[in-house]
C-alpha positions in Angstrom: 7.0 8.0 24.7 7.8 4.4 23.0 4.1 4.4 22.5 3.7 7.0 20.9 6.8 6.8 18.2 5.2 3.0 17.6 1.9 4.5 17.0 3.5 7.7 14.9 5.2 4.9 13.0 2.4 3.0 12.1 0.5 6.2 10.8 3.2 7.3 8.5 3.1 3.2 7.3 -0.5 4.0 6.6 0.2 6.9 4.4 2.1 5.3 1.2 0.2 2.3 1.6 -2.7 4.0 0.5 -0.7 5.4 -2.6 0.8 2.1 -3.4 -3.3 1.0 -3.4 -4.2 3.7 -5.2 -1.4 3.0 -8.0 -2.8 -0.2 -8.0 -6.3 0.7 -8.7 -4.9 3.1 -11.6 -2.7 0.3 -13.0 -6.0 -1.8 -13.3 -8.2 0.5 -14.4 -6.4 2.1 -17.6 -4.5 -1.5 -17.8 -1.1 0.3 -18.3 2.0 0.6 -16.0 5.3 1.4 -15.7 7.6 -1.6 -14.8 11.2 -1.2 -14.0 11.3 2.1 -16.3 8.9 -0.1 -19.0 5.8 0.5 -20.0 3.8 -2.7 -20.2 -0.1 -2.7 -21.2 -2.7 -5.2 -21.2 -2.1 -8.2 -18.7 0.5 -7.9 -17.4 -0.4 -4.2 -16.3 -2.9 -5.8 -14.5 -1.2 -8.3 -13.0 1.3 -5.5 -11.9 -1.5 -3.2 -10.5 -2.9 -6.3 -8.3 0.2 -6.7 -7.2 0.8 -3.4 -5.7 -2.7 -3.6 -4.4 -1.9 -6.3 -2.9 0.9 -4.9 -1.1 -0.8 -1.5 -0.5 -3.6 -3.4 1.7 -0.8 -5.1 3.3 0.8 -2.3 4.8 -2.5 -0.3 5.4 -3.7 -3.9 7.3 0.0 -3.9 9.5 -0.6 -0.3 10.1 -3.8 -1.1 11.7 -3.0 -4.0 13.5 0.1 -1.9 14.7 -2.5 0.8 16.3 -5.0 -1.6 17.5 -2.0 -3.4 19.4 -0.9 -0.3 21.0 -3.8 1.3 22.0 -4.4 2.4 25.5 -6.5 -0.1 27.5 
C-alpha cells in the first residue's frame, strides 16, 4: 500500500513539473513573463523562463528517480 502512495506521489510530482517546463519554454520563446505580478521582457524573461525550466526538469528528474527507486524487483 506504502508503495503504491510513494509511486502515486511521484506521478502527481510529474504532472506540474511538466507545466512549470512548459512555462519555461513559453517564457523563452516570446521572451516575456510575468514576475511577482510584473511583466518583464527581454532578458530577464529569459533568465526567468530558464529558471523555471530549470526547476520543471528537476521535479520531472525526482519524479523519475522516485519511480525507478520503487519499482518492483
Amino acid at each position: 500500500m506504502a508503495r503504491a502512495l510513494v509511486l502515486l506521489a511521484a506521478g502527481l510530482l510529474a504532472l506540474p513539473g511538466l507545466w512549470v517546463t512548459l512555462k519555461g519554454l513559453a517564457a523563452i520563446r516570446r521572451r516575456n513573463a510575468v514576475v511577482q505580478g510584473r511583466t518583464v521582457t527581454g532578458a530577464r524573461a529569459v533568465g526567468a523562463g530558464i529558471i523555471l525550466v530549470a526547476w520543471g526538469v528537476g521535479m520531472l528528474g525526482f519524479s523519475v528517480l522516485v519511480i525507478l527507486a520503487k519499482r518492483p524487483r
